[in-house]
Structures are given as C-alpha cells and as structure tokens.
C-alpha positions as CSV (number, residue, x, y, z in Angstrom):
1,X,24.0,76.5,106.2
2,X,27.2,78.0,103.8
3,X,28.0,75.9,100.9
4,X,31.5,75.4,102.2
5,X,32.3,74.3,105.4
6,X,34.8,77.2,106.3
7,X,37.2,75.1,108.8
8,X,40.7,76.1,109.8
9,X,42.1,74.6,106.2
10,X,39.2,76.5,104.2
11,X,39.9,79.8,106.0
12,X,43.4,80.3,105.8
13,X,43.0,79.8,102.4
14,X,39.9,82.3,101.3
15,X,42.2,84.7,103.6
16,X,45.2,84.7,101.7
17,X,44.0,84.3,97.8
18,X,39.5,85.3,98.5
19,X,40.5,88.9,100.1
20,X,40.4,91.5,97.3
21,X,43.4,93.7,97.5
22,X,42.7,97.2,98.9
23,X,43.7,99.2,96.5
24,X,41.5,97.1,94.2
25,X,38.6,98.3,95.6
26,X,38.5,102.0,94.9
27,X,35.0,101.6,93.0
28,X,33.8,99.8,95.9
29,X,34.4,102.9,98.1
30,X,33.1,105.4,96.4
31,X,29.8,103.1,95.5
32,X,29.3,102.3,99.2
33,X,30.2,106.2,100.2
34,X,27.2,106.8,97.7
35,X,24.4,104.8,99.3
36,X,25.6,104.6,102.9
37,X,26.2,108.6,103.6
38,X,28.6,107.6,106.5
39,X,28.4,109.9,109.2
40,X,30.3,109.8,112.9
41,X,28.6,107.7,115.4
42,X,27.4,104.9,112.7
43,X,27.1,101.5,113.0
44,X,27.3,99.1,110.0
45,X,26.5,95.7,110.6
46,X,28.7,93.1,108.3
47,X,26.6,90.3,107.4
48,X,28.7,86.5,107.0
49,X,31.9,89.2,107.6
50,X,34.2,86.2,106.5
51,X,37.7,87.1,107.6
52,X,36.7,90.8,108.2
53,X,38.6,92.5,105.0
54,X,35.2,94.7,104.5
55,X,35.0,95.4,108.2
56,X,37.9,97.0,108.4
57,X,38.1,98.9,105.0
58,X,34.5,100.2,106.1
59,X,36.6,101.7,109.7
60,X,39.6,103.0,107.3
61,X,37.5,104.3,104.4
62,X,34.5,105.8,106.6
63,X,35.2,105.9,110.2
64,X,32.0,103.9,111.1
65,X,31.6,101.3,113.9
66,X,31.5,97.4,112.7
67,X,29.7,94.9,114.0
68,X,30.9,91.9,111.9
69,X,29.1,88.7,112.2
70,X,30.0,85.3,110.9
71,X,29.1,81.5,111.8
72,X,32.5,80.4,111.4
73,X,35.0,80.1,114.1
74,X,37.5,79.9,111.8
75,X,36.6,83.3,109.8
76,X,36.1,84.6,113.0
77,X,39.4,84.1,114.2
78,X,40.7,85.9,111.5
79,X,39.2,89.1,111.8
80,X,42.0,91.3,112.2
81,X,41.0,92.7,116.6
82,X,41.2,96.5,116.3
83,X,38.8,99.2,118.0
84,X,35.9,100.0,115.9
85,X,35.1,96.2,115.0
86,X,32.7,94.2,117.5
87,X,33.0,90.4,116.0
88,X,30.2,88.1,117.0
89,X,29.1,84.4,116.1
90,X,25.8,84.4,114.4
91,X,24.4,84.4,111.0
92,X,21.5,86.5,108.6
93,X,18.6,84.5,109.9
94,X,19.8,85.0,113.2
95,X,21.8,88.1,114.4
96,X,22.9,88.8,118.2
97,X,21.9,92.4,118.4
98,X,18.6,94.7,119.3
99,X,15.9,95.5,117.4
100,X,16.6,99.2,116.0
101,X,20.4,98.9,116.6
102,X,22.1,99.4,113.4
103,X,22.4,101.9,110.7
104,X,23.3,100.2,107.7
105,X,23.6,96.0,106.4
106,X,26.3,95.0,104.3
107,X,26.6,91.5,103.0
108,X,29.2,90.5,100.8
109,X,28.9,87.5,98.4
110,X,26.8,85.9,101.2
111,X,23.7,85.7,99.4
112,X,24.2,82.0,98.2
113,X,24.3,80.8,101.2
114,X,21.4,82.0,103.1
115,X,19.1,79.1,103.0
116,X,16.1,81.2,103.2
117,X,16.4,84.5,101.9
118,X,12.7,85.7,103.6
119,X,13.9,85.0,106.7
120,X,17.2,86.6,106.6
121,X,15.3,89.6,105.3
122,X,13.1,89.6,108.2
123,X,16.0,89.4,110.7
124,X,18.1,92.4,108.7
125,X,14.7,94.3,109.4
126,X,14.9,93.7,113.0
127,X,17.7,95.1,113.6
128,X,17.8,98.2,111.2
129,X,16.6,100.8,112.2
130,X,14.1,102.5,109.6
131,X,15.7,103.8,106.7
132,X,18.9,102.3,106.9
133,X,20.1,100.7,103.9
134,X,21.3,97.1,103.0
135,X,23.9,97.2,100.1
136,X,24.6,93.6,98.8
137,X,27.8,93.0,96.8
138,X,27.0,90.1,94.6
139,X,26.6,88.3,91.6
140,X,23.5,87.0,89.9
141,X,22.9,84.4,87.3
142,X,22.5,85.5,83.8
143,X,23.5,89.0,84.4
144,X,27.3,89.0,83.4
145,X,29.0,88.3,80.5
146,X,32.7,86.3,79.7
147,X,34.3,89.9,79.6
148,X,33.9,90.5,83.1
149,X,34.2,87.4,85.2
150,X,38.1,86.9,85.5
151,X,39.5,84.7,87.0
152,X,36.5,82.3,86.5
153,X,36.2,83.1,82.3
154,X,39.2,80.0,82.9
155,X,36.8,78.0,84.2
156,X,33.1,78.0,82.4
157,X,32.1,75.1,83.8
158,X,31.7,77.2,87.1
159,X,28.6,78.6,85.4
160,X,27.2,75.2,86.5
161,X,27.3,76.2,90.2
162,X,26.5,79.6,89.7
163,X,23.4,79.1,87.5
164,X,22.0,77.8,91.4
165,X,22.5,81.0,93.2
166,X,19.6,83.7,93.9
167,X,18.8,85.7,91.3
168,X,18.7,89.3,91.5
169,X,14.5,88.9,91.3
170,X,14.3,86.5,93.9
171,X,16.5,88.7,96.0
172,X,14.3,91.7,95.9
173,X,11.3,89.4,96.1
174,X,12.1,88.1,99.6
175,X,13.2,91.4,100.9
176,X,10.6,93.0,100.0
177,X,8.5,90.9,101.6
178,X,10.2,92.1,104.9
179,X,9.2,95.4,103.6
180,X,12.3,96.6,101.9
181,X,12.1,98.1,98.2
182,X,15.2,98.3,95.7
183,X,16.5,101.3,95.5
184,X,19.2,100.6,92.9
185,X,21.4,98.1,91.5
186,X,24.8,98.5,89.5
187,X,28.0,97.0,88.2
188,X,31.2,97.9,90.0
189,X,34.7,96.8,89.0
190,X,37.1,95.5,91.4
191,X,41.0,94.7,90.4
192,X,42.1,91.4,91.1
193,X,45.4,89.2,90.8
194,X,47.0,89.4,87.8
195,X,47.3,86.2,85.3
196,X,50.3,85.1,87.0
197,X,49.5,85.0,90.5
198,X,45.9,83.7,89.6
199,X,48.1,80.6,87.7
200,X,50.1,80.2,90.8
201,X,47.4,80.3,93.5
202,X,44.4,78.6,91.4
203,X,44.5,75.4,93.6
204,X,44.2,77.3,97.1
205,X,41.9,79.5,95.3
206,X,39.6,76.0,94.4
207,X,40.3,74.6,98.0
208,X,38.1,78.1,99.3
209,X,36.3,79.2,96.3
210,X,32.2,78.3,96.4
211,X,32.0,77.8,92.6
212,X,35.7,76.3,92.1
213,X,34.6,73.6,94.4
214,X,32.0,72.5,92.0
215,X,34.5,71.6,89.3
216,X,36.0,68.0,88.7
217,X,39.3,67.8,88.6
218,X,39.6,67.0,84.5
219,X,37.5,70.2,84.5
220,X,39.7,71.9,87.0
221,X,42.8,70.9,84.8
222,X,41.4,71.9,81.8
223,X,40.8,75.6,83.0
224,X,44.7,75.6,84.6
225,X,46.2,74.9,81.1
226,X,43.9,77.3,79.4
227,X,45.3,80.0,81.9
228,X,48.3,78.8,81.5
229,X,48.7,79.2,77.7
230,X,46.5,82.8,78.2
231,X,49.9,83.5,80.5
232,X,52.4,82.5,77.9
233,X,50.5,84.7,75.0
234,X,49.6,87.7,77.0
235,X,53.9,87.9,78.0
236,X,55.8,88.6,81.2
237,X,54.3,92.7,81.1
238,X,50.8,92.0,80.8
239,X,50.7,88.5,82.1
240,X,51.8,90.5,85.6
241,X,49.1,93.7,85.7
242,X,46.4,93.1,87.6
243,X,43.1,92.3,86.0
244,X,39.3,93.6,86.9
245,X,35.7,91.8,87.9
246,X,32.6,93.4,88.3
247,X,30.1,92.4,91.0
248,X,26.9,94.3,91.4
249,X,26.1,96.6,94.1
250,X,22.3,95.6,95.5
251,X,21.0,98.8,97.4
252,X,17.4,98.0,98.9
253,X,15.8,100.3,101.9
C-alpha cells in the first residue's frame, strides 16, 4: 500500500507541481540511454507510472513501447492517451503482463512504497525477460547531503520521514534475492522550480509530496519563512533560475 492515498485532490496536485519539467531532465536521458540501449521494437515497463510524465518522455526520448502501471485511478487517469503507452491498473508485487514480456523496469521514486520489496523483486523477474535491466530513480537514506536536496533543504525535518525509506542495501538485498545483481548506482541532477515558484506552490507541493506530508504545520511554517527570506536575499534574478536535485540512478540486472 503507497504512503499517500493518491485520490482525485492528491493527483491533480503531484501533476501540476511533482512532474519534473522536461527540459530538467537532460541527465536523466542520457543516464537511462546508458543502461537501457533502447532499440526499436522495446518494451519498457513503468513501474507505479504515477501520472505518466516518464512514460511518455521514455516514447519522445527513445521511441520504445510503455506499458505504465499504477494502482491509482486517479494517476491513471492522468496519463496523457497517446500510441506507444499501454496504461494498466496494477502494482510491483502484482503486474498484469506475461512472464518474459518486457525488456526493461523502470520505477520512479516508488521504492518507499512497496511494502515488500522481495516480493516486488520477484514479480519484476517474472515478467523481464533475462537480461533486461531495472533502473530505479531514487533516493536513499544517508546518502545525500544539504547541497543537493532542494527544495526539501527548506524543510529538514523531512529527514524524519525519509530516514524510513529503503536503503540502497536493503534494495539490492531483496532483489538480489530474486536473482538480480547491481550493476551500478550513481547521482544524477535534475533541474527543478526555481525559489520563487517553489515559495508559491509549497502548499500544493505538501498536499502531494510523501515526505512534506510528514511535517506539522509549525514545522511546515517554519520551512516557508526560511524560503521565504532565502527568496528575498537571493533577489528577483537568481530567486527566478531554476535550481537542481540529484536522485540516484539504481541499475540492477
């Protein structure tokens, strides 16, 4: 079960402020490109797809067939219908397609909420067929710094609800019980909002945000005003250009 429930409200919101622009994700392109070798006639199956914003880069970017799955409705029924992506309802532990059937598993900051990570791996395995790689875009406890975690650095006390996600041991660890070994892992930036529109959207971006949710609102307040006055000293120029994260690219085969 996700950590959010990802109803109409939830989904609207993760759509318009969660989606990482395209052009922000340049990095993630050419790191996918690396470990997926895209070729005609692939399938790549989008694990917890969300509102599809991978889905459909992966069509644009690589020419690939999708299938995107996700347990919500409500995600669901945001994934933009276009030829290329096959949308279904299910989740990792329990995937609507053929043994053998895909050539590649992506999963994009889903990892937190797979209940049991074993199981999931054993399901991904299923329907792979041998070879194919999973790439997981994630973060992992302890293994970023204040430098690199905008927009959250606003918000520390998120570290409390992140410190309970997987970490990248106990990731391998249950894949490679499904017979998967890691092949690599490494940090890939990602441009954001800038300072500005972070300020301006931070409460639909706690309304659809895993970690955000975890806050209480004096803590939630606390981190506003400290963007706030980081808007005021940075000025109008720089207050305005978009900023950078880094997640970390999990490649296991």
């Amino acid at each position: 079960m996700a950590r959010i429930s990802y109803d109409d409200q939830t989904a609207a919101a993760y759509k318009s402020v969660r989606e990482v622009p395209r052009a922000g994700l340049a990095e993630w392109r050419e790191a996918v490109r690396q470990h997926l070798e895209p070729a005609p006639g692939m399938t790549v199956l989008d694990i917890g797809a969300g509102t599809g914003a991978f889905a459909a880069a992966f069509g644009d970017w690589f020419g690939v067939s999708v299938v995107a799955v996700e347990p919500s409705a409500a995600m669901r029924a945001l994934i933009p219908p276009r030829p290329g992506i096959k949308v279904l309802a299910g989740d990792a532990c329990d995937i609507p397609l053929p043994a053998d059937s895909a050539d590649a598993a992506w999963l994009s900051l889903v990892i937190h909420h797979i209940p049991d990570l074993a199981a999931a791996a054993r399901e991904i395995r299923r329907v792979l067929r041998p070879g194919a790689p999973v790439l997981i875009r994630q973060g992992y406890p302890g293994r970023s710094d204040a430098a690199h975690t905008f927009p959250w650095e606003f918000f520390p006390e998120t570290a409390r609800a992140a410190s309970t996600f997987p970490s990248l041991e106990q990731v391998c660890q249950a894949f490679l019980t499904a017979g998967f070994r890691r092949d690599s892992v490494e940090q890939v930036p990602e441009t954001l909002l800038s300072l500005t529109e972070f300020l301006g959207r931070a409460d639909t971006f706690r309304r659809s945000d895993t970690i955000m949710r975890g806050l209480t609102d004096a803590e939630f307040l606390r981190g506003k005003e400290r963007l706030r006055r980081a808007v005021q000293q940075a000025g109008r120029a720089h207050s305005e250009e978009p900023r950078a994260n880094w997640l970390e690219l999990l490649v296991l085969r």
